[in-house]
C-alpha positions in Angstrom: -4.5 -13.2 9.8 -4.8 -10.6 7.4 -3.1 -9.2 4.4 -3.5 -5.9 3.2 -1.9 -4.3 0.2 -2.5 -0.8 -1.1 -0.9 1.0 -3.7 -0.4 4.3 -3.1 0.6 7.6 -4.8 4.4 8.3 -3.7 4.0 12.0 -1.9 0.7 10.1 0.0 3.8 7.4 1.3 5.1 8.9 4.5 1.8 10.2 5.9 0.4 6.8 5.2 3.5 4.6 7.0 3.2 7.8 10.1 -0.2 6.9 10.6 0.5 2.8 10.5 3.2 3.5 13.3 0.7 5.1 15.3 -2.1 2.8 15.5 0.8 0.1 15.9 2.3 -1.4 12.8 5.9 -2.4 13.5 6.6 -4.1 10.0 5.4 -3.3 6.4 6.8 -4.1 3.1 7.2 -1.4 0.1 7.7 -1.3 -3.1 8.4 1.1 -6.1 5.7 0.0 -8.9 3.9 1.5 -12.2 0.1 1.7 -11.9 -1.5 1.5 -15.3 -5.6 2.1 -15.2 -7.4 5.0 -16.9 -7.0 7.0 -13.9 -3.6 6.9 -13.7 -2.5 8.2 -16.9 -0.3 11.1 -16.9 0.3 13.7 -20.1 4.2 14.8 -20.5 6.0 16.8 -23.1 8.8 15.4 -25.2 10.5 17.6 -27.0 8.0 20.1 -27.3 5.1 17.1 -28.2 2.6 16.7 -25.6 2.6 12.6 -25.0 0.2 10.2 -22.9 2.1 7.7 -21.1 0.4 4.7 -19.9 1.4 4.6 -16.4 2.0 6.5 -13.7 4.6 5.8 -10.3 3.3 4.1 -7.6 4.1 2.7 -3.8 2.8 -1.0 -3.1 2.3 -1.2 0.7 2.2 -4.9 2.0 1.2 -5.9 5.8 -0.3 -8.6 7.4 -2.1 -8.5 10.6 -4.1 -10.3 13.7 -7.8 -10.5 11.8 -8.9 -7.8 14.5 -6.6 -5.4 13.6 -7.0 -5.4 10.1 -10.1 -3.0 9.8 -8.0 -0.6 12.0 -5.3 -1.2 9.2 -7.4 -0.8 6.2 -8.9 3.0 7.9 -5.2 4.2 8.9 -4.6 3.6 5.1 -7.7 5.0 3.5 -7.3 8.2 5.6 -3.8 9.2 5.3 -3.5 8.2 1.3 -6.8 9.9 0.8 -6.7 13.3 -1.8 -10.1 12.6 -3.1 -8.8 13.1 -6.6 -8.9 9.8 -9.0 -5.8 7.5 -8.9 -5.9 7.9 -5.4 -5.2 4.0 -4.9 -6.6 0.8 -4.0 -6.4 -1.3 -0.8 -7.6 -5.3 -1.0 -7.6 -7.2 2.2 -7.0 -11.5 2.2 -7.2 -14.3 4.2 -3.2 -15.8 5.2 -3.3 -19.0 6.2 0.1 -19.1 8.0 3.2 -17.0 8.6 7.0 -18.3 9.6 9.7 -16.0 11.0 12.8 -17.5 8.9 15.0 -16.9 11.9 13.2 -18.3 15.0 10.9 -20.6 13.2 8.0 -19.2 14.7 4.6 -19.6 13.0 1.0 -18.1 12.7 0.7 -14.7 14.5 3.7 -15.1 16.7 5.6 -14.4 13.4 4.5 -11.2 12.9 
């Protein structure tokens, strides 16, 4: 199994989770988060003085898959979060060794 976590810019959110319900992703966790990297910096204006602040709101998108649906995973992602402008995100893919469903009890991929 897979796990695959992007962060993602917020108006990119509901194209990305539309195109995860299409190729088949029934479960997904998200998150409201602060991204904080050069390319994510954002200028403001308080009280007429123009400010830098350090980081900018972000979505956190969690799922883990079968290992052969995981490269189907990672495209649906990349294609519907893409704007080509920097700060566009970042998606990192890693092993799971195991998965239970708290309810059944169910482990490995049967828990998904």
């Amino acid at each position: 199994m897979k796990r695959i976590d992007a962060i993602l810019r917020p108006h990119r959110l509901e194209d990305v989770v539309t195109r995860l319900r299409l190729v088949g992703v029934t479960g997904m966790t998200v998150a409201e988060v602060h991204g904080m990297s050069p390319s994510t910096q954002l200028e403001g204006v308080f009280h007429g003085q123009r400010h830098r602040l350090p980081s900018a709101p972000r979505y956190h998108l969690m799922v883990v898959v079968a290992d052969d649906f995981a490269a189907t995973v990672v495209n649906a992602i990349a294609h519907a979060a893409r704007t080509e402008e920097p700060g566009d995100g970042i998606i990192s893919i890693g092993d799971v060794i195991d998965a239970v469903r708290i309810r059944t009890g169910e482990s490995g991929e049967s828990a998904l």
